[in-house]
C-alpha positions as CSV (number, residue, x, y, z in Angstrom):
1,X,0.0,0.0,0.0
2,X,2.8,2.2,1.2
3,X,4.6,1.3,-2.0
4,X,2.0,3.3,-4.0
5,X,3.5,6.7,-3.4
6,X,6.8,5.5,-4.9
7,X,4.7,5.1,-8.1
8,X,3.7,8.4,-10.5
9,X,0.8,6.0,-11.1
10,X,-0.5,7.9,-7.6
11,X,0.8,11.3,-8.4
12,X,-0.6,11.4,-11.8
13,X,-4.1,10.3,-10.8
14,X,-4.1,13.4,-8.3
15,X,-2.8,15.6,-10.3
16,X,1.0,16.6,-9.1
17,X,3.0,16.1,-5.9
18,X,1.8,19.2,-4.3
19,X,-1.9,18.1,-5.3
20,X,-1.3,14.7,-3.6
21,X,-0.1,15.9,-0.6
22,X,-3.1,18.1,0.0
23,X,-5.6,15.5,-0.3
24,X,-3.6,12.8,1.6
25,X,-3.6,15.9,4.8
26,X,-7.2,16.6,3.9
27,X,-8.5,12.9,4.2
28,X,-6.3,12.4,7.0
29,X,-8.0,15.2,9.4
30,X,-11.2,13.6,7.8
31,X,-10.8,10.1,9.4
32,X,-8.9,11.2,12.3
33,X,-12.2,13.1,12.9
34,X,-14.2,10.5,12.7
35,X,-14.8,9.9,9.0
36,X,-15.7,6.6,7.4
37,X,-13.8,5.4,5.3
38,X,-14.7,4.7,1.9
39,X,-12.5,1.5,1.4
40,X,-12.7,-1.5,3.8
41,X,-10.0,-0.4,6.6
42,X,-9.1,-4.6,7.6
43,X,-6.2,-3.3,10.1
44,X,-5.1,-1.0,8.1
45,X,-3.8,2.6,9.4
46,X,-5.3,5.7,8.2
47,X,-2.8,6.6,5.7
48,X,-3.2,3.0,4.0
49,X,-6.8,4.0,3.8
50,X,-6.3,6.8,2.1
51,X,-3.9,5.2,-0.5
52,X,-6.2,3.1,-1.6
53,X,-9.1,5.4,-1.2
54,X,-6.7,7.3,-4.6
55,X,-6.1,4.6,-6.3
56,X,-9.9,3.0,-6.3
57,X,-10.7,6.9,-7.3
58,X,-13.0,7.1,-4.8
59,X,-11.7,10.8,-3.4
60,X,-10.4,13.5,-5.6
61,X,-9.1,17.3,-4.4
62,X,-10.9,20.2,-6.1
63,X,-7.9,23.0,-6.4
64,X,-10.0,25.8,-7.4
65,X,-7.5,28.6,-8.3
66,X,-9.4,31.3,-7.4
67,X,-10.6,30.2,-4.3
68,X,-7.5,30.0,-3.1
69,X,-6.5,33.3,-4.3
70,X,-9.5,35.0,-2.3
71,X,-7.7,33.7,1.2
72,X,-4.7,35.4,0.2
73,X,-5.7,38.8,1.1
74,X,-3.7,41.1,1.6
75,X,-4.3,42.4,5.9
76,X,-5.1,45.8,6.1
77,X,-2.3,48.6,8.0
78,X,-5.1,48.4,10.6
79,X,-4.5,44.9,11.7
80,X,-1.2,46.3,12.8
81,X,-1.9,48.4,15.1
């Protein structure tokens, strides 16, 4: 399972490295919160779920540019003071 992330067979599914590590946090903080996972767990640690949650293409990240350009805002000289 592990062994996946030494593959581009992952990193091309998601999208890119950077896009990969996103969702693999994301999911993460999802089943550490409680989440169910959508892939039977048998043992298997959170991050192995998650793995295999990618490569059955049962989650996917939505990297929508220009939301994320709206949280970079700029703080005002108030917030300074």
């Amino acid at each position: 399972m592990i062994q996946d992330l030494k593959s581009e067979e992952i990193v091309d599914k998601v999208g890119g490295r950077f896009k990969l590590c996103v969702l693999i946090q994301r999911r993460l903080l999802e089943l550490m919160d409680g989440a169910r996972p959508l892939v039977e767990r048998d043992g298997r640690s959170h991050l192995e779920v998650v793995i295999e949650e990618i490569m059955q293409d049962k989650i996917t990240i939505d990297f929508d540019e220009s939301a994320a350009l709206a949280r970079n805002v700029t703080p005002s000289a108030e917030s300074f003071d």
